[in-house]
N, C-alpha and C positions, 0 to 999 in steps of 0.2 A: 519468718515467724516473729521474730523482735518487731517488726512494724505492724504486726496484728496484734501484738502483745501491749505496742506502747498504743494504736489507735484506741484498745479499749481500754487502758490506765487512764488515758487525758476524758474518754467518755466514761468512765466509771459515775459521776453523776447520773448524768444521764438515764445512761442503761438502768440504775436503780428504780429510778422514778418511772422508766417505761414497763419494769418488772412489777413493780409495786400497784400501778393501774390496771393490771391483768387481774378480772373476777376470779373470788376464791373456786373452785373446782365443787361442785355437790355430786357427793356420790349418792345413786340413790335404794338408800339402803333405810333400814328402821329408823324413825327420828328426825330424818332429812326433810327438812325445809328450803320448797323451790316455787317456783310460779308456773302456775299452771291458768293457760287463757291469763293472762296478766293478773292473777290471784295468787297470795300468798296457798301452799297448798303442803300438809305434811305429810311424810308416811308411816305407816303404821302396820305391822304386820296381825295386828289385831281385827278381827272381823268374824263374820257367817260368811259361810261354807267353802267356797275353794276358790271365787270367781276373783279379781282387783274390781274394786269400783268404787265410786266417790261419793262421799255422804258433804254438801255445803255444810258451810259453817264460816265460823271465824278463827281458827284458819279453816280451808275448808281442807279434810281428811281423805287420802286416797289411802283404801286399806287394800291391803295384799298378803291376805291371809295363808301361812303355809312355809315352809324351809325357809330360813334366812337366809341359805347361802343360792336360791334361786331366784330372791327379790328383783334383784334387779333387772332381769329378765324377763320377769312376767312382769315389772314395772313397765318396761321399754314395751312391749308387744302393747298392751294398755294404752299409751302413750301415742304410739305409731299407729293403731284403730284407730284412736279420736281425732289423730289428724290427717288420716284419713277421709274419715265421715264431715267435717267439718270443711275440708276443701274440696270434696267433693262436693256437697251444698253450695261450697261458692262459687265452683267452678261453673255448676251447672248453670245461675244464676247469672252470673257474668256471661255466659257465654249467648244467654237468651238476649242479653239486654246487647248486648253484640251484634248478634245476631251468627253466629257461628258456633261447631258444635266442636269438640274438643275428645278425643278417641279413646284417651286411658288418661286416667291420673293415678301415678304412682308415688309411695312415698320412699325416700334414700336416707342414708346419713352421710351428708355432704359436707364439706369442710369452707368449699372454695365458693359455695353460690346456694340463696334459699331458695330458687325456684328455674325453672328450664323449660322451653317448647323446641320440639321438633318439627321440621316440613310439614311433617305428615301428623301434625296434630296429637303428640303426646306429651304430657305435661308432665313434669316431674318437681316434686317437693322437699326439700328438708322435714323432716319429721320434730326440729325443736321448733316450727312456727307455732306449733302448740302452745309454747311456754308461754309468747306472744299475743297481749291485746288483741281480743277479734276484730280490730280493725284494722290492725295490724296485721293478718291472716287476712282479708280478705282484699287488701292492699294487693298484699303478694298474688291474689286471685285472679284477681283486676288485671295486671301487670305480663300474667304469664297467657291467659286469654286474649289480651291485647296483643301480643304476639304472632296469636291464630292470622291476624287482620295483615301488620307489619311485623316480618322478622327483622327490625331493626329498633333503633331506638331515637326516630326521626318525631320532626314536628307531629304529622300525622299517627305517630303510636302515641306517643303522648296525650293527642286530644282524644284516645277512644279508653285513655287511662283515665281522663277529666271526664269523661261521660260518663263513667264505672263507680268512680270515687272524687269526687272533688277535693275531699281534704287528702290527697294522696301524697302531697309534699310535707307534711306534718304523718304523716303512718312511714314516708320511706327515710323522715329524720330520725325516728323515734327508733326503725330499725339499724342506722349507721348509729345511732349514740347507745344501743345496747345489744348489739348482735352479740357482741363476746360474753356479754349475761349469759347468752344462750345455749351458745357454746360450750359454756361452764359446765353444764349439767349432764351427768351420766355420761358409760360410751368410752370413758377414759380408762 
């Protein structure tokens, strides 16, 4: 214990600065300000009738009208629809311009990976790519349909990633330098 005790004394730097770079946590409750489609977006439990849904603006507003102590739950359902329909759209897209067809797309709350293909052609999602620039959603698109082709990640997946998305090296940086954004939000 003493040499786990003195490893982190001498990294005490360290370890602060690696805690300190970790996105503040949003919960998403009344008030909460998070990105939605790479937009500023707040909530509100203010609104007509019983439905969440999103009025643009600056910022643009998702209202979630109804019990505060259920927000966050019919936030996340909300949430997990759009990203849903939204990869869905691109799956279906990518998989034309493929030329391959893709069985189900499900969405998850994943920790360790934004997107997944199986053998047999089932595609599975992180449900915070939402949060995520739509080109940065449709990156992840590109990526997990490309997999239908090559289950690896060889030259040849690659080029039918550059056939999907050419600026795919700028959408898969933009995901390594703020995935923990993403992560931040709800679910905690």
């Amino acid at each position: 214990l003493t040499d786990v005790a003195n490893f982190a004394q001498e990294r005490a730097d360290w370890l602060e600065a690696q805690l300190g770079a970790l996105p503040q946590h949003i919960s998403l409750v009344d008030g909460a300000v998070f990105k939605l489609r790479g937009e500023p977006c707040e909530i509100s439990l203010q609104g007509e009738g019983r439905m969440v849904y999103l009025s643009e603006g600056a910022p643009n507003v998702l209202h979630a009208p109804g019990p505060a102590d259920t927000i966050e739950r019919r936030v996340l359902r909300y949430l997990k629809a759009e990203a849903k329909a939204d990869l869905t759209r691109a799956v279906q897209h990518y998989c034309n311009v493929l030329g391959v067809a893709a069985r189900r797309v499900t969405i998850k709350d994943t920790k360790s990976r934004w997107g997944s293909c199986t053998s047999d052609g089932r595609l599975a999602f992180s449900w915070r790519v939402i949060l995520a620039p739509p080109d940065v959603l449709d990156y992840l698109a590109a990526h997990e349909c490309a997999h239908l082709l090559e289950m690896n990640h060889s030259k040849a997946f690659w080029a039918h990633v550059e056939r999907c998305r050419p600026t795919w090296k700028h959408e898969r940086n933009w995901l390594r330098r703020h995935g923990r954004e993403l992560h931040a939000v709800g679910g905690h």
